[in-house]
N, C-alpha and C positions, 0 to 999 in steps of 0.2 A: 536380544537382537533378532528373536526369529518372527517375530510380528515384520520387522521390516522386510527381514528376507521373502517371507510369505507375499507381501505387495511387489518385491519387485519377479519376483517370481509369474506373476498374474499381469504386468504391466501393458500395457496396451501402446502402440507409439504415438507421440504427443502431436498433436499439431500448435496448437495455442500454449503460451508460459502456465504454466499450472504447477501447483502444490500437489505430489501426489503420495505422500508419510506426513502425518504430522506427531511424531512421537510426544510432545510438547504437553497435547491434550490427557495425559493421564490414561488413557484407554488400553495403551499398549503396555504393560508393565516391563520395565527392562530396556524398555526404548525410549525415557524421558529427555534422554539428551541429543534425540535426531530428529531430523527432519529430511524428505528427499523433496527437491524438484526440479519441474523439469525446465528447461529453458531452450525450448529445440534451437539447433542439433544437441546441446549438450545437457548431460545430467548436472544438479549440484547436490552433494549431499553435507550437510549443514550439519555440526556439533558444538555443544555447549560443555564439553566436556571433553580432555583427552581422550583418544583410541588409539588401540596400539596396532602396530605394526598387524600382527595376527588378524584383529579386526577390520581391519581398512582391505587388506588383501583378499578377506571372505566376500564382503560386500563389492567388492572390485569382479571378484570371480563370479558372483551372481549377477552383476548386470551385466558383465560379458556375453554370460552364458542367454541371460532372456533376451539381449541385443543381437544375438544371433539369430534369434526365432522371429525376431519382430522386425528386425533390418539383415536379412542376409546380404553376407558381402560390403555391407559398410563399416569404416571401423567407429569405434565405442570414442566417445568424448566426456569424462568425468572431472567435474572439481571438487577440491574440499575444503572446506571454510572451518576451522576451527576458532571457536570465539566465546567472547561472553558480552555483556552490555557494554561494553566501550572499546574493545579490539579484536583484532581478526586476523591471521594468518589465511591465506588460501593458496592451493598447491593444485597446479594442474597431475590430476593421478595418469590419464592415459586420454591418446586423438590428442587434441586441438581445437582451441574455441575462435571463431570468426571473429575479426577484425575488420571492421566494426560486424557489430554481434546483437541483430535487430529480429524481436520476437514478436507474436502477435498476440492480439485479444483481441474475439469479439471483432477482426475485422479492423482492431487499430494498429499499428506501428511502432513498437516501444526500442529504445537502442539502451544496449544491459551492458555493464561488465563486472564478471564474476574474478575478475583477477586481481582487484583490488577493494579495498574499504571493506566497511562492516555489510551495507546496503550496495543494491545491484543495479540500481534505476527504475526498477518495478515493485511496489510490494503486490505481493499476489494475494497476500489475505484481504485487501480492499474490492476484489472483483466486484462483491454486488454492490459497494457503494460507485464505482465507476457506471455500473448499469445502469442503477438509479437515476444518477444524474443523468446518463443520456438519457433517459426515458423522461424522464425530467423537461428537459430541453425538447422533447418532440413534441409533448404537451405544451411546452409554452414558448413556440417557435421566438425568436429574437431577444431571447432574455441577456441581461448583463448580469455577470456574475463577479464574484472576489473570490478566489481561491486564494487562502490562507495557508502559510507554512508550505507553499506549493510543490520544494522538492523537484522532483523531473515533469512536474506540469501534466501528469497521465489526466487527472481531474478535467484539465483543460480541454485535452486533444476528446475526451467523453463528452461534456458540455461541447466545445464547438461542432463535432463530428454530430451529434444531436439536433441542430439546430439553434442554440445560440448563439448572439451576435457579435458578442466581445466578453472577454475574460482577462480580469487583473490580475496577474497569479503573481504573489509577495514571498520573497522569501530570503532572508539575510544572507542565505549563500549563494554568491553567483554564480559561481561555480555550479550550481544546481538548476539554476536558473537555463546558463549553456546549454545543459541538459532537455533542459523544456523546451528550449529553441529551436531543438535539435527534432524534438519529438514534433513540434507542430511541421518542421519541415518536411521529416519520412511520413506524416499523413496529406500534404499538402494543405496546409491548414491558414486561411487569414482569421486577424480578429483576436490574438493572442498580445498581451501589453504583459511590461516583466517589470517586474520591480524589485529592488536589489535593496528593500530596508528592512530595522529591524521597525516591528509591528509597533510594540509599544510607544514608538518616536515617531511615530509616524498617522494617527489618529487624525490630524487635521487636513491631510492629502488625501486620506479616505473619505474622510467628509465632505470635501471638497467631490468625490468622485461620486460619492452617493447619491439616490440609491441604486440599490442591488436589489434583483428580483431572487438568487440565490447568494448566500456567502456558504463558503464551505470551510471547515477549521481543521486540520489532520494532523495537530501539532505532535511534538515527543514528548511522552508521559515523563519524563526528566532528562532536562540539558542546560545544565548549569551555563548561565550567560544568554540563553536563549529562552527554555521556557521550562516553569516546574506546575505542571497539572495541580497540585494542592493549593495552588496559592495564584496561578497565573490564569485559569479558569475563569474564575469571578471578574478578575479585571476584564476581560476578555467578553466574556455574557454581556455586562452589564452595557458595552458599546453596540451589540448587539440591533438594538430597538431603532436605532439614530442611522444605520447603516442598513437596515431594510427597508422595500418599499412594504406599501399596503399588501398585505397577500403576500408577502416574500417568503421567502424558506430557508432555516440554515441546516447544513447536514452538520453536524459535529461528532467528532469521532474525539474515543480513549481507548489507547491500546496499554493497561495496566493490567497485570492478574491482581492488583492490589487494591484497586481501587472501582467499585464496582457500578453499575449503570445509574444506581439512585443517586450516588455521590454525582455524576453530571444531571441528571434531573434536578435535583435540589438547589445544586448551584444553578441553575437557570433561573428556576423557580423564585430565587431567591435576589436575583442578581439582574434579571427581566421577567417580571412576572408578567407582561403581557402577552410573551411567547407562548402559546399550544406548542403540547407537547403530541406527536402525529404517531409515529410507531420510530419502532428501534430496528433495524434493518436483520437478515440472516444474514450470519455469514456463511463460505461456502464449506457444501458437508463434511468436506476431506478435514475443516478446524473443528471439528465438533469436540466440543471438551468434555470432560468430568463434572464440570461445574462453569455453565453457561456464563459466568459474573466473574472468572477470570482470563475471557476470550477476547477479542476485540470485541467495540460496544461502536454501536456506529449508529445515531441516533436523529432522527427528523424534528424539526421545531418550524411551528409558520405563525408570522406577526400577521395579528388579526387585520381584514379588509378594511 
């Protein structure tokens, strides 16, 4: 644990949602099963693994203690999520977290809650894929995009905040959707359209809607009823071609330690082989791993002119 303790020890205060531990990476020995960040005003710290009593009070007393130095006279707001790939316990340790509870990046508006579910409404490990595409979108003022598996729509409020014109953002839960609604709202955002399907039923609506000068895909490396990366990939690529325009670009992401950057390269390869392949984006330095091919893979494809 004292690799953590050492960063919070050093912590700086946050303005923007940021990852600031990522024990995950293998780097830190002893600290594979944490993570901290920050989600201003409030800390979360994230485990994959029981911590006892003893442990949670250590780390509770350290960010007390650097919350003193860094915010004198405010009090400390921490969460902790306890979890593995399919459930999550989270417990407020000390403060209080806002209601509603809207953080920022980069200048956008994101609305979080760490008090329930596995996910917060933000993944913070996508940062530079969110840049991308706004950078994206300033380069090619009025683009229309598909945002895939869209989640809280953060892809969107990037793209439209960029300069593109409209964005389909698809996602089987609507519930998630609400969430996007919500997000283009705290940016003040037009030009956002929501779609409450699932993907693979829904092919001839898209076609219908096409083309696209970006699709973007940031599906879950496995969810049963929704989508399994080994086998739902290929269906996926292969539509690909028919859903962009000339010059278009897809970003596609796999966040598997299991399954590595070439296993999506090949399947493209394989499944639209018209697609160039452009680069594979960084992720930001705080995920830097042990071994880069079980980190996020967050990768560029553009159908030829």
């Amino acid at each position: 644990m004292q690799a953590l303790l050492d960063t919070i020890a050093t912590l700086q205060r946050p303005h923007d949602a940021a990852r600031v531990f990522h024990g995950r990476s293998g780097r830190h020995p002893g600290c594979e099963a944490l993570a901290l960040d920050a989600y201003p005003p409030v800390w979360l710290l994230t485990s994959y693994e029981p911590q006892t009593d003893e442990a949670l009070a250590c780390i509770g007393a350290a960010l007390q203690a650097r919350w003193d130095e860094i915010a004198p006279g405010e009090p400390l707001s921490w969460v902790y999520q306890e979890r593995d790939e399919v459930r999550a316990s989270n417990r407020l340790m000390a403060g209080s977290v806002p209601d509603p509870h809207v953080v920022t990046e980069d200048g956008a508006r994101y609305g979080v809650h760490l008090l329930r579910g596995l996910n917060h409404g933000l993944f913070l490990d996508m940062r530079e894929g969110r840049r991308w595409v706004r950078g994206w979108a300033r380069q090619a003022p009025g683009g229309k995009v598909l945002n895939l598996f869209a989640y809280s729509c953060a892809f969107s409020v990037a793209a439209l905040q960029g300069g593109a014109a409209e964005v389909h953002n698809l996602d089987m839960a609507s519930g998630a959707l609400q969430l996007g609604q919500r997000n283009h709202a705290l940016n003040s955002l037009a030009g956002g359209r929501f779609l409450a399907h699932d993907l693979f039923a829904t092919w001839g609506k898209l076609k219908r809607l096409a083309p696209f000068d970006l699709v973007i895909a940031d599906p879950p490396s496995y969810q049963k009823g929704s989508f399994v990366a080994t086998k739902d990939y290929a269906r996926l690529a292969r539509r690909l071609p028919e859903l962009l325009a000339p010059g278009g670009h897809a970003l596609l992401c796999l966040n598997s330690p299991r399954l590595d950057s070439a296993f999506l390269r090949e399947t493209v390869e394989a499944e639209a082989p018209g697609l160039r392949f452009v680069e594979r984006l960084a992720n930001p330095a705080v995920y830097a791993d042990v071994d880069e091919e079980r980190s996020l893979k967050v990768m560029v494809f553009e159908q030829p002119a």
